[in-house]
Biopython code that builds the backbone (N, CA, C, O; Angstrom):
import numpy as np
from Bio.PDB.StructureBuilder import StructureBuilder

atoms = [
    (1, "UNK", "N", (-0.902, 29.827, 24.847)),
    (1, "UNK", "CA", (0.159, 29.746, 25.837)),
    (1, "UNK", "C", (0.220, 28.344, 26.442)),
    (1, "UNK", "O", (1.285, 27.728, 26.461)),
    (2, "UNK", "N", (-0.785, 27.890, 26.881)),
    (2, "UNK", "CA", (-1.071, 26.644, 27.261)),
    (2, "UNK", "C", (-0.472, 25.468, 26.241)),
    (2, "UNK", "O", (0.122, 24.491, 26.699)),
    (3, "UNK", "N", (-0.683, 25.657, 24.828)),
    (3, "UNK", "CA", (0.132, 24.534, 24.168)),
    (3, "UNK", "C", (1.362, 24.632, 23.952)),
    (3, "UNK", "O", (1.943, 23.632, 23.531)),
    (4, "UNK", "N", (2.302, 26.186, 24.236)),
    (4, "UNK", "CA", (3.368, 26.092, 23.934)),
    (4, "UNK", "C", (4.020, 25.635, 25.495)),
    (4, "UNK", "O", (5.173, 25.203, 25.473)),
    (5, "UNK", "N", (3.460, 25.701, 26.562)),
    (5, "UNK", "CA", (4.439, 25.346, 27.774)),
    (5, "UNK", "C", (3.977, 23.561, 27.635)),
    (5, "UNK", "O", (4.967, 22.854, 27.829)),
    (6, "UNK", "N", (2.753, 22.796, 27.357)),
    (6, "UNK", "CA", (2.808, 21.619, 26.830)),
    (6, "UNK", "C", (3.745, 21.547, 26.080)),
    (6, "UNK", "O", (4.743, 21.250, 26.737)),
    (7, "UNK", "N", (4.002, 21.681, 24.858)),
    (7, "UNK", "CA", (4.975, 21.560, 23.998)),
    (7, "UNK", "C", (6.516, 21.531, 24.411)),
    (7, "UNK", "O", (7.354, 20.768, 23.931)),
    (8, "UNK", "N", (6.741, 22.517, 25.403)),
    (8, "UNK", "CA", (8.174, 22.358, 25.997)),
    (8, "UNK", "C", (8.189, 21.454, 27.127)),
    (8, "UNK", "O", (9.228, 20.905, 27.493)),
    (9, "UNK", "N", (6.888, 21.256, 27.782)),
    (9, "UNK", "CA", (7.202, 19.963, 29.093)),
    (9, "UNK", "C", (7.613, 19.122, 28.393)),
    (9, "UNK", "O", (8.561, 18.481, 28.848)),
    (10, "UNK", "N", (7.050, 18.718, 26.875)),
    (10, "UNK", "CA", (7.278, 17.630, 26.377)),
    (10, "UNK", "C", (9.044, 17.471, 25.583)),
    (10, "UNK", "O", (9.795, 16.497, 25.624)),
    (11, "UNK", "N", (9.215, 18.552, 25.049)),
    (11, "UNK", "CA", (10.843, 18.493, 24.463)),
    (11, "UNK", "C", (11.189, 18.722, 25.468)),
    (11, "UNK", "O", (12.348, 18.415, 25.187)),
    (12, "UNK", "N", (11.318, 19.253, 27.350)),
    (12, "UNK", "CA", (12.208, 19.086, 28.148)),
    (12, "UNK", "C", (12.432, 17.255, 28.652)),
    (12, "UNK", "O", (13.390, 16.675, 29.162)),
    (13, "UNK", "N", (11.140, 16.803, 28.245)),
    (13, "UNK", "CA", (11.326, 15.484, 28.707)),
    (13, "UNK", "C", (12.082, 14.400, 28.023)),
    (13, "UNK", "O", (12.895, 13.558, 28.405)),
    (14, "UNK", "N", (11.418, 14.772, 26.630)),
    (14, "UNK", "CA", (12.230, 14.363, 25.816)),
    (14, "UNK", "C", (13.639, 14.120, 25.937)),
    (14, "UNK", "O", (14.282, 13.071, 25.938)),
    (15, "UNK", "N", (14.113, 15.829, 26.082)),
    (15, "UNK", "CA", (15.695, 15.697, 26.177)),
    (15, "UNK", "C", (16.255, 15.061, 27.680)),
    (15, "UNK", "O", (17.365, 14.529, 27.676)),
    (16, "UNK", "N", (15.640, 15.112, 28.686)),
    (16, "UNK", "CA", (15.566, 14.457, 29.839)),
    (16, "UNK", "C", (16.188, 12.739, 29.822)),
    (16, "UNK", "O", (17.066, 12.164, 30.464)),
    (17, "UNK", "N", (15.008, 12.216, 28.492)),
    (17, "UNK", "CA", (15.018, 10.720, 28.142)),
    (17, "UNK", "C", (16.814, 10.744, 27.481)),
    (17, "UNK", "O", (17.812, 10.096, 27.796)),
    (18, "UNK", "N", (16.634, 11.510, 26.754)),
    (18, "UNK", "CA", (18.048, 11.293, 25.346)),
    (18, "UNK", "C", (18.912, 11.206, 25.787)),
    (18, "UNK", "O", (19.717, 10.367, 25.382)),
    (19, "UNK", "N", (19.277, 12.269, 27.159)),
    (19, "UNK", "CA", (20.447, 12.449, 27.674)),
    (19, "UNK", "C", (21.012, 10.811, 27.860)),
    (19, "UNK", "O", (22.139, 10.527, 27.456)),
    (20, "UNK", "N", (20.328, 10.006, 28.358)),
    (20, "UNK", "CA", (20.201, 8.798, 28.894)),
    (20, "UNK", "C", (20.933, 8.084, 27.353)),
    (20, "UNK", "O", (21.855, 7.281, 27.495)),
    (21, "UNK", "N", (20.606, 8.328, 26.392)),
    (21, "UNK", "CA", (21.569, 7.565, 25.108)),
    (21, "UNK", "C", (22.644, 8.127, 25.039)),
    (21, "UNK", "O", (22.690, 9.340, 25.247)),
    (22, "UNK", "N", (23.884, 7.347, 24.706)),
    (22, "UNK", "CA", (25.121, 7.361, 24.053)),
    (22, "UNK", "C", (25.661, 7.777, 23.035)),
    (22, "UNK", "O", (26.744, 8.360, 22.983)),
    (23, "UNK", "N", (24.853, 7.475, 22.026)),
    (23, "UNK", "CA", (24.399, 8.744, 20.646)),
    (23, "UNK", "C", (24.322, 10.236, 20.982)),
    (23, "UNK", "O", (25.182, 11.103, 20.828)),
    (24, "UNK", "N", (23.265, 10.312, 21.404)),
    (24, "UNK", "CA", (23.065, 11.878, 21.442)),
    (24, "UNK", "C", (23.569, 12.460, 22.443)),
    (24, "UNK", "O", (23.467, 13.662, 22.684)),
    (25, "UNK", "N", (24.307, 11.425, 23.271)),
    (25, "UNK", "CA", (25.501, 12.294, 24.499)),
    (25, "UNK", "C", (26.540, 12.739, 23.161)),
    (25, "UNK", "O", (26.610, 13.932, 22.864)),
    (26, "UNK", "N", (27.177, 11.913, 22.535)),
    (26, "UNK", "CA", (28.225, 12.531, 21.759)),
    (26, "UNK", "C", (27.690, 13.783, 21.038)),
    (26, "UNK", "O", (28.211, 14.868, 21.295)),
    (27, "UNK", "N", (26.366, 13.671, 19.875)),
    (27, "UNK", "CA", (25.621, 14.567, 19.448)),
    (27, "UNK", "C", (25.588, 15.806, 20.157)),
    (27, "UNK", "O", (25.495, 16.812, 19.454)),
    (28, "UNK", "N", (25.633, 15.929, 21.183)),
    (28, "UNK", "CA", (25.122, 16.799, 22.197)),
    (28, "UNK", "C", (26.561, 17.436, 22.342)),
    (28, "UNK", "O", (26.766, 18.575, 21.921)),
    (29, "UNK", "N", (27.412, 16.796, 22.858)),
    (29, "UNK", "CA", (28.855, 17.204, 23.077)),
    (29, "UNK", "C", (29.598, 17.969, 21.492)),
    (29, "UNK", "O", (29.957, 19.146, 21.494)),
    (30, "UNK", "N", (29.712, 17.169, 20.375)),
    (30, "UNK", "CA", (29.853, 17.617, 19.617)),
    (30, "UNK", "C", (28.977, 19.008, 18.657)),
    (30, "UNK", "O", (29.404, 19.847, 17.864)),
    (31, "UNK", "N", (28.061, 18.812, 19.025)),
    (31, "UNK", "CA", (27.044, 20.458, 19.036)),
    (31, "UNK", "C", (27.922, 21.597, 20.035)),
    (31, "UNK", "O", (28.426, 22.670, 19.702)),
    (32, "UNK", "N", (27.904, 21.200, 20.822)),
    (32, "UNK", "CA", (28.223, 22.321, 21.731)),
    (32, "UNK", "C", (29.684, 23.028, 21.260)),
    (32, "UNK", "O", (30.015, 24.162, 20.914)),
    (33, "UNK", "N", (30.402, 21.688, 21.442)),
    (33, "UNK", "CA", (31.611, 21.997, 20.936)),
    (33, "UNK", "C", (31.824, 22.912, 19.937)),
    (33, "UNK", "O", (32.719, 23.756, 19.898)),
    (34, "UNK", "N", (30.819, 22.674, 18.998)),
    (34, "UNK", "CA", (31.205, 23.200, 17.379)),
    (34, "UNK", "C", (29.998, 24.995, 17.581)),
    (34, "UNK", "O", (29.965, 25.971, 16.831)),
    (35, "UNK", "N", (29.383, 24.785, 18.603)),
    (35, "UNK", "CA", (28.741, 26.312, 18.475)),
    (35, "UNK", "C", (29.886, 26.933, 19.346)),
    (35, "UNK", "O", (30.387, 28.007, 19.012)),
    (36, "UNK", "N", (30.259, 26.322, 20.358)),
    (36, "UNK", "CA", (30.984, 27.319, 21.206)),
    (36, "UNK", "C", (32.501, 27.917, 20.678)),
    (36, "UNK", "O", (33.210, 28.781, 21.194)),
    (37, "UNK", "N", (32.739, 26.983, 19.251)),
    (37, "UNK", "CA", (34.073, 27.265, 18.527)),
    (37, "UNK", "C", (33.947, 28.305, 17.917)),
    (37, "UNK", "O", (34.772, 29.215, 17.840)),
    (38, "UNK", "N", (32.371, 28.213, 17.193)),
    (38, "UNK", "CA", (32.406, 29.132, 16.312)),
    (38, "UNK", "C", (31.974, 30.842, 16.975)),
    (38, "UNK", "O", (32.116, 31.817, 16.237)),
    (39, "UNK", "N", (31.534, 30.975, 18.199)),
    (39, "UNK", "CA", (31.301, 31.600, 18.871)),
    (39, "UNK", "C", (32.089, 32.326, 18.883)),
    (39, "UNK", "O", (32.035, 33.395, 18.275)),
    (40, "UNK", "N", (33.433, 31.782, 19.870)),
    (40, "UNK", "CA", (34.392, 32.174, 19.984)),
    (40, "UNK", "C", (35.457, 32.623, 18.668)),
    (40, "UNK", "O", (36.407, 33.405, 18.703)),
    (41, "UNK", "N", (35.132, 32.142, 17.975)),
    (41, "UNK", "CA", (35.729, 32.530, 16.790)),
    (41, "UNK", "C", (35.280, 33.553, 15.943)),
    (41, "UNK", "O", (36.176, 34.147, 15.344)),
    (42, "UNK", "N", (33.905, 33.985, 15.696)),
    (42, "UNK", "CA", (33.433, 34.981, 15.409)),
    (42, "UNK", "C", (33.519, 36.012, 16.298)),
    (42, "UNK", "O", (33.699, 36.994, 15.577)),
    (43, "UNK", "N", (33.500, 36.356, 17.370)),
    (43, "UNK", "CA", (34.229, 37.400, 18.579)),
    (43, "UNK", "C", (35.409, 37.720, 18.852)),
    (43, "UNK", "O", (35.885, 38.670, 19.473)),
    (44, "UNK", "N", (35.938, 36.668, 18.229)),
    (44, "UNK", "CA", (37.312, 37.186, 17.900)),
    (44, "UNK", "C", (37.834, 37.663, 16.802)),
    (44, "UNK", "O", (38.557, 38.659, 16.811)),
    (45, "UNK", "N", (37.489, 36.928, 15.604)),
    (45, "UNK", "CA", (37.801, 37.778, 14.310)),
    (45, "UNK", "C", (37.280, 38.711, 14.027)),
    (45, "UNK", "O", (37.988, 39.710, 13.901)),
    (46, "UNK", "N", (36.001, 38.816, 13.825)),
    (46, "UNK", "CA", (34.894, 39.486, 13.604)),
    (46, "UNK", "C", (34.746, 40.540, 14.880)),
    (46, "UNK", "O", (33.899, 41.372, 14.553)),
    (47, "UNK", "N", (35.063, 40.712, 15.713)),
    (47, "UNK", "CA", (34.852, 41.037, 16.608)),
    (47, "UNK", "C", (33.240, 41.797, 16.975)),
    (47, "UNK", "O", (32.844, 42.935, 17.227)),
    (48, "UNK", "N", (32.622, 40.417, 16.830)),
    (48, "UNK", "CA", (31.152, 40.864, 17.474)),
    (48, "UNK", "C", (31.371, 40.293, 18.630)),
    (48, "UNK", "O", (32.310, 39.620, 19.054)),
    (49, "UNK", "N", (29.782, 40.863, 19.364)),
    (49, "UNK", "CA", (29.777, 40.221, 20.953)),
    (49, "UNK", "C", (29.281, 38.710, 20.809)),
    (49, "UNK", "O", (28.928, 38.052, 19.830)),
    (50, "UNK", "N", (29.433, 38.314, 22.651)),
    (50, "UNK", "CA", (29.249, 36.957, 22.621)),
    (50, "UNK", "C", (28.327, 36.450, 21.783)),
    (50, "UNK", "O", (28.488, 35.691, 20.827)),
    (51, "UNK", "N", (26.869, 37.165, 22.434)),
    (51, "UNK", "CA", (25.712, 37.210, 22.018)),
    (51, "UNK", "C", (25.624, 36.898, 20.318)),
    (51, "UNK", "O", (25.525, 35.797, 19.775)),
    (52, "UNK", "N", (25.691, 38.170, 19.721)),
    (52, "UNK", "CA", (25.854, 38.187, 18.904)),
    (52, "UNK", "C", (26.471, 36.851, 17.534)),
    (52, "UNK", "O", (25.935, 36.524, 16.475)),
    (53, "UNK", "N", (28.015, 36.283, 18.302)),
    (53, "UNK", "CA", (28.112, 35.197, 17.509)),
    (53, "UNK", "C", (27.743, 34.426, 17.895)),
    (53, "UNK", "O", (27.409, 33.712, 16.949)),
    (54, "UNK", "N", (27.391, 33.700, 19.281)),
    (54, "UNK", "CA", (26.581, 32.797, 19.638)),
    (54, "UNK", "C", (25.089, 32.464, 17.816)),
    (54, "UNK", "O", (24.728, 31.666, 16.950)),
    (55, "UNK", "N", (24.910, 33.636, 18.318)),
    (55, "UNK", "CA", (23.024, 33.830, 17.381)),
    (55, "UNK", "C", (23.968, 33.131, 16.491)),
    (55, "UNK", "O", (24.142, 31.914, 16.423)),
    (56, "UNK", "N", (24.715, 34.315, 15.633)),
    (56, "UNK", "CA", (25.287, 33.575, 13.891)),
    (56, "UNK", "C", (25.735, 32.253, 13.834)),
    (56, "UNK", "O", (25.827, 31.629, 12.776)),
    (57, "UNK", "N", (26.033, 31.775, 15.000)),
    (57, "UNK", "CA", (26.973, 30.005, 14.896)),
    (57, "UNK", "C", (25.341, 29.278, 14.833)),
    (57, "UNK", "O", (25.092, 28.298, 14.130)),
    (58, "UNK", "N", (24.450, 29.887, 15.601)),
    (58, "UNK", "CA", (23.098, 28.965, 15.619)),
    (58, "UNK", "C", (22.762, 29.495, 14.365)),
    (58, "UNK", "O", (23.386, 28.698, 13.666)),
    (59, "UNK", "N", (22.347, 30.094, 13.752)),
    (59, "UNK", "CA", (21.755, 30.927, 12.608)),
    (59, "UNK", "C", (22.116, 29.814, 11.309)),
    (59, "UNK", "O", (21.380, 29.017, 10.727)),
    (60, "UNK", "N", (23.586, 30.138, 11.133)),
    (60, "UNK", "CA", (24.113, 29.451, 10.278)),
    (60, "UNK", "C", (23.765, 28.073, 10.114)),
    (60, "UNK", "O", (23.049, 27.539, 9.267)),
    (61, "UNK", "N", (24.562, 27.474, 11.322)),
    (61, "UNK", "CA", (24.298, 25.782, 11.315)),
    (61, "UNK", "C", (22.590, 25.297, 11.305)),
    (61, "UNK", "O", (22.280, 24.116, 11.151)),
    (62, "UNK", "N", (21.920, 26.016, 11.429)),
    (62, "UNK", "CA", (20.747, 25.451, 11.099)),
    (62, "UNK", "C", (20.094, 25.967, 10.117)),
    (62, "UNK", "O", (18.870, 26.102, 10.107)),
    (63, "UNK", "N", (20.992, 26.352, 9.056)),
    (63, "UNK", "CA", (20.455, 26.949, 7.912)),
    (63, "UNK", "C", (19.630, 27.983, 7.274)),
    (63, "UNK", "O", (19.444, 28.162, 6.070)),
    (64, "UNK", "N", (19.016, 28.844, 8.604)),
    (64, "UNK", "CA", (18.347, 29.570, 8.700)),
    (64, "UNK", "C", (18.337, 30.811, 7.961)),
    (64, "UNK", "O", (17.412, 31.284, 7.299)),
    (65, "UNK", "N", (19.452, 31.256, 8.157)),
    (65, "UNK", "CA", (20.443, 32.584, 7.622)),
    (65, "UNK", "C", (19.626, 33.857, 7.267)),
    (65, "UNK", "O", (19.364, 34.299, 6.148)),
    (66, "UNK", "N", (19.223, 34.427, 8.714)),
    (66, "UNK", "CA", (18.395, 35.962, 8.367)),
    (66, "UNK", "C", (19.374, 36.946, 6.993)),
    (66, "UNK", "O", (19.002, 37.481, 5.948)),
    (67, "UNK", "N", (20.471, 36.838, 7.540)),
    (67, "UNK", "CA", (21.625, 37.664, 6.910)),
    (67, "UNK", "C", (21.519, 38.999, 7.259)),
    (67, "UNK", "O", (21.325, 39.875, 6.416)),
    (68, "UNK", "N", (21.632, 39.211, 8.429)),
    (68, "UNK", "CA", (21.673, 40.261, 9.712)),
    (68, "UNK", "C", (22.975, 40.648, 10.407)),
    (68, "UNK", "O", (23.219, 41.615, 11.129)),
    (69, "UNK", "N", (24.097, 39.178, 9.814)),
    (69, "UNK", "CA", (25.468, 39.599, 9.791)),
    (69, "UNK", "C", (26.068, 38.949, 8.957)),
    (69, "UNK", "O", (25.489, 38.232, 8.140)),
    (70, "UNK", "N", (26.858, 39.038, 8.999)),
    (70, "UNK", "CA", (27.627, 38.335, 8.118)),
    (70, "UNK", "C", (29.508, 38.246, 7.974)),
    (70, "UNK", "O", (30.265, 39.171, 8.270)),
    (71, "UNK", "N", (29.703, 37.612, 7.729)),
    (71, "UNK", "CA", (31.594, 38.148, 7.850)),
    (71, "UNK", "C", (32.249, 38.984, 6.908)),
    (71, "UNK", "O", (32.006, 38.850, 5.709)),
    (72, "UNK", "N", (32.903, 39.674, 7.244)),
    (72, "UNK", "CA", (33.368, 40.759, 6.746)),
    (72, "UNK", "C", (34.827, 40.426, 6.534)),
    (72, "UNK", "O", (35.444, 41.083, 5.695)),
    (73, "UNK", "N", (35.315, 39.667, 7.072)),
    (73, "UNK", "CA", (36.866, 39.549, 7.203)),
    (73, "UNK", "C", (36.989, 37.980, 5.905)),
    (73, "UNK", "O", (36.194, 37.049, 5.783)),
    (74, "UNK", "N", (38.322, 38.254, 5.121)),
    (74, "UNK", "CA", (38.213, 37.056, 4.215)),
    (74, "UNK", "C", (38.670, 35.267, 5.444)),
    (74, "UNK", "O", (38.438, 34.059, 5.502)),
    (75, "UNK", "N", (39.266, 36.154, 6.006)),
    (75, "UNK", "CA", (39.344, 34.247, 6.955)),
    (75, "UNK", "C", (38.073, 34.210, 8.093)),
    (75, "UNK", "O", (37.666, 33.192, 8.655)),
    (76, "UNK", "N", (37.646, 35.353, 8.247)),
    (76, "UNK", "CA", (36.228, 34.906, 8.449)),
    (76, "UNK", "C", (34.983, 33.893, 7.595)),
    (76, "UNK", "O", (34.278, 32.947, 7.947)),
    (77, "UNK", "N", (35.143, 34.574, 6.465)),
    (77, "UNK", "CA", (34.242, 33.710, 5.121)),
    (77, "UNK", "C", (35.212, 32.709, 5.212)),
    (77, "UNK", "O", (34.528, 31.970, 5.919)),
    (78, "UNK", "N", (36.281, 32.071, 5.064)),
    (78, "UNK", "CA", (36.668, 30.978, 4.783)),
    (78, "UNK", "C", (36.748, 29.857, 5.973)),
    (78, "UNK", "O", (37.047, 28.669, 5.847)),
    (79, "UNK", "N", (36.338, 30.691, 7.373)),
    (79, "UNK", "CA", (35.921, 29.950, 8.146)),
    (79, "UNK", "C", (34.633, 29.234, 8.364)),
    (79, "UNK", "O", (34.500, 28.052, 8.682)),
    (80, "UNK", "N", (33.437, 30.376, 8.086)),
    (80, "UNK", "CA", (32.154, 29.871, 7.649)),
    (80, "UNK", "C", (32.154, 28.970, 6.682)),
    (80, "UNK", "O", (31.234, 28.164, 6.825)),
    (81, "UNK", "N", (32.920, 28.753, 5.610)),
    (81, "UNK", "CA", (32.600, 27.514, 4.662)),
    (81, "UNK", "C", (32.724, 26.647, 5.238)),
    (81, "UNK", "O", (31.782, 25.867, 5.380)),
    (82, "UNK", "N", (34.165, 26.386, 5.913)),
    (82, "UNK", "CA", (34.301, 25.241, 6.403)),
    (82, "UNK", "C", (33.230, 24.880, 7.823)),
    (82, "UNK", "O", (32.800, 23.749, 8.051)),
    (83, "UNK", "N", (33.008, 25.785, 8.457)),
    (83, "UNK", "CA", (32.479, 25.780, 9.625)),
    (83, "UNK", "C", (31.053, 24.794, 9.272)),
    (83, "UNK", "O", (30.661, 23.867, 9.980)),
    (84, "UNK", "N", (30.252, 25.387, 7.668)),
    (84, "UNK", "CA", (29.043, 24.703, 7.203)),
    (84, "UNK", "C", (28.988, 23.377, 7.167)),
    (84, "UNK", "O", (28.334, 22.465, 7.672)),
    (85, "UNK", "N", (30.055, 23.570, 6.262)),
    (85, "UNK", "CA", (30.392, 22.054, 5.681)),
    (85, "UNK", "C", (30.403, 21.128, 6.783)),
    (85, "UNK", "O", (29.775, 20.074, 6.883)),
    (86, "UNK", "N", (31.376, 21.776, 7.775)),
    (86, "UNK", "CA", (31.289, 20.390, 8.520)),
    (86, "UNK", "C", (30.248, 20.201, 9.904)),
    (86, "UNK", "O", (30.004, 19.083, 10.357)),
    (87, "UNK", "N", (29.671, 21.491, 10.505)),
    (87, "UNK", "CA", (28.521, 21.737, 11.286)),
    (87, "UNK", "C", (26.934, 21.741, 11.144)),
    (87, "UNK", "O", (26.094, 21.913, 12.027)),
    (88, "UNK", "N", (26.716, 21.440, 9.427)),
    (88, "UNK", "CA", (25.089, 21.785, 9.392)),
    (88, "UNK", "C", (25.030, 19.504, 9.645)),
    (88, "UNK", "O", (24.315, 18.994, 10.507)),
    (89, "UNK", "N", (25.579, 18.985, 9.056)),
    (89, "UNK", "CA", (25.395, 17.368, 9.243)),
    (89, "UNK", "C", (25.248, 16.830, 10.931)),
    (89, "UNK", "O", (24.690, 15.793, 11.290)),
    (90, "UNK", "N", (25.952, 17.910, 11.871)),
    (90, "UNK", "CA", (26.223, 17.618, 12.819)),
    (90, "UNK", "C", (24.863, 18.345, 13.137)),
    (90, "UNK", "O", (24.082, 17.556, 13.669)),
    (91, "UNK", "N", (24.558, 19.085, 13.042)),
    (91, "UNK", "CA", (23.694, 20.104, 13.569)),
    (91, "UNK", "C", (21.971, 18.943, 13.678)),
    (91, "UNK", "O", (21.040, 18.661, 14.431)),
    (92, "UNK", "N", (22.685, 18.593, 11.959)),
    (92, "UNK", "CA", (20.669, 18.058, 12.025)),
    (92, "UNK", "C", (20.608, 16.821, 12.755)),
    (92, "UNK", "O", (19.630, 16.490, 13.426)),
    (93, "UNK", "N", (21.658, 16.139, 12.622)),
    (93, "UNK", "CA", (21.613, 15.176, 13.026)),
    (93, "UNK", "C", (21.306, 14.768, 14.535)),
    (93, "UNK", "O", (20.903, 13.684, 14.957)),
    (94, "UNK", "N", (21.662, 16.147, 15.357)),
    (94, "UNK", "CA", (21.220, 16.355, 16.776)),
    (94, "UNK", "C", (20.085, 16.479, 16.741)),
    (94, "UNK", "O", (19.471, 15.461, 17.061)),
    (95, "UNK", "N", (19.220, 17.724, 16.356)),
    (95, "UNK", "CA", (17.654, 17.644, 16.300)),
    (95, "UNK", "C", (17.379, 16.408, 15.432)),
    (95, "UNK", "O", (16.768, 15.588, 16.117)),
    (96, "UNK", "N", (17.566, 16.025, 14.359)),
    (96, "UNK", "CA", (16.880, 14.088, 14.436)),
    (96, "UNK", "C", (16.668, 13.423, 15.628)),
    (96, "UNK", "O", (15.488, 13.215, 15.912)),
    (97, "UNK", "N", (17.535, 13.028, 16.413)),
    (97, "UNK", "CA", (17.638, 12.554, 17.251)),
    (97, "UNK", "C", (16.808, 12.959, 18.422)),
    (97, "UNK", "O", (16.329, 12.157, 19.224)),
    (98, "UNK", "N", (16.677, 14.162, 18.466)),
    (98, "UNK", "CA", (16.059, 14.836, 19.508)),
    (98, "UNK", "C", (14.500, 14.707, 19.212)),
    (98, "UNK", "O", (13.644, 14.733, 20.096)),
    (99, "UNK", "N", (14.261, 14.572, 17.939)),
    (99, "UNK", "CA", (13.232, 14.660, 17.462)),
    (99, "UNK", "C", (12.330, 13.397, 17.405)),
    (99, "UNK", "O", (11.104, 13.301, 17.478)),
    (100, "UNK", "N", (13.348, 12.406, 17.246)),
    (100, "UNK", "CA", (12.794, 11.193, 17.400)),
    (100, "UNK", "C", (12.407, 10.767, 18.851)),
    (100, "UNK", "O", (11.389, 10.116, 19.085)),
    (101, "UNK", "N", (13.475, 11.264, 20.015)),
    (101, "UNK", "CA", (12.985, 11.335, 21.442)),
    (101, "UNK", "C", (11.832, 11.541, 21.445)),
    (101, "UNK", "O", (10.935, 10.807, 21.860)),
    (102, "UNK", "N", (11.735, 13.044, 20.760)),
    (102, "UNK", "CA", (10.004, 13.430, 21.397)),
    (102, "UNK", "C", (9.017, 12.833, 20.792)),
    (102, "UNK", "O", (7.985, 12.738, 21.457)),
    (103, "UNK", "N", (9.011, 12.409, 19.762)),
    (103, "UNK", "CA", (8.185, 11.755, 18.953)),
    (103, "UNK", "C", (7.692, 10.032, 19.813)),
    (103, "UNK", "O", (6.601, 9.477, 19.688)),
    (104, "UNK", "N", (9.278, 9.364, 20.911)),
    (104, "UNK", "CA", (8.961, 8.531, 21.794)),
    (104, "UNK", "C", (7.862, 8.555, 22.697)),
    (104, "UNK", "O", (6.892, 7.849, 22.971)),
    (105, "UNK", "N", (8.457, 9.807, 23.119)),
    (105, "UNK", "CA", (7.562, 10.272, 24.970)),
    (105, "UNK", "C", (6.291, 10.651, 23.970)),
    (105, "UNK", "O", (5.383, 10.630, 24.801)),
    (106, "UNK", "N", (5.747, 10.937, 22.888)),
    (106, "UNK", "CA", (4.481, 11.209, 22.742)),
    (106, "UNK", "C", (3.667, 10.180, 22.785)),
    (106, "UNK", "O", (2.567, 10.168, 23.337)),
    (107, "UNK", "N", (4.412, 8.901, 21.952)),
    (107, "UNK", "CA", (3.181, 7.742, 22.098)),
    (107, "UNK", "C", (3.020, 7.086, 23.589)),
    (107, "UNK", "O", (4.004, 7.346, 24.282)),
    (108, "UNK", "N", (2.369, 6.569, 24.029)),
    (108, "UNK", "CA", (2.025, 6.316, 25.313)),
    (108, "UNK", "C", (2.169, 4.097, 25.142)),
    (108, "UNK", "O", (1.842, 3.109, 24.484)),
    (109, "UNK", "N", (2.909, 4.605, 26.330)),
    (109, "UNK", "CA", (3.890, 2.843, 26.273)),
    (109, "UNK", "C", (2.470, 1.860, 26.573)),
    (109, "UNK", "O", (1.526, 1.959, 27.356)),
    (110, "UNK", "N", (2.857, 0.887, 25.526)),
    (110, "UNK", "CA", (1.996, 0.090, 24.881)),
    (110, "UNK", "C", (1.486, -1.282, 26.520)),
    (110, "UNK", "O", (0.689, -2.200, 26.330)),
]
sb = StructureBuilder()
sb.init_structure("model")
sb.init_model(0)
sb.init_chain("A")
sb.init_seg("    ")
for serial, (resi, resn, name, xyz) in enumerate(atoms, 1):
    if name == "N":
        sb.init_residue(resn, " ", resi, " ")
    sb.init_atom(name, np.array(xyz, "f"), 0.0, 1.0, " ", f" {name:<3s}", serial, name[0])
structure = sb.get_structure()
């Protein structure tokens, strides 16, 4: 327990630092943007709950894919393609970034 609340002091700080770049403000904005589209878009077509597409927009874009749902509707699937295509580049490219933050705050300034 002790290393996982270490572990998050450290990615809260992290993201603390990042916010502070210009990069990963857009990164950040454009993430959100693109989960909260697809969110909303899976609750509406699909008509699952928030919850629910929230998970699948994260699920998906980070490649994860339990396959616990899935779309059922054909402009649903043809939304997920596109949704991949253009959200998993965006996706990693935020945790890079984020990742490289924490990887900052770990070494101790010289």
């Amino acid at each position: 327990m002790i290393s996982f609340l270490l572990t998050l002091k450290r990615m809260l700080s992290a993201l603390w630092k990042a916010i502070k770049d210009k990069e990963f403000q857009v990164l950040f904005f454009l993430t959100t943007i693109t989960l909260v589209s697809g969110t909303i878009f899976y609750h509406t077509v699909e008509s699952w709950s928030v919850l629910d597409s929230l998970y699948f927009s994260v699920v998906t874009l980070t490649t994860v894919g339990f396959g616990d749902f899935s779309p059922q509707t054909d402009f649903g699937k043809i939304f997920t393609i596109i949704y991949l295509f253009t959200g998993v580049g965006l996706i990693l490219g935020f945790i890079n970034k984020l990742a490289l933050h924490m990887g900052r705050s770990k070494r101790k300034p010289e």
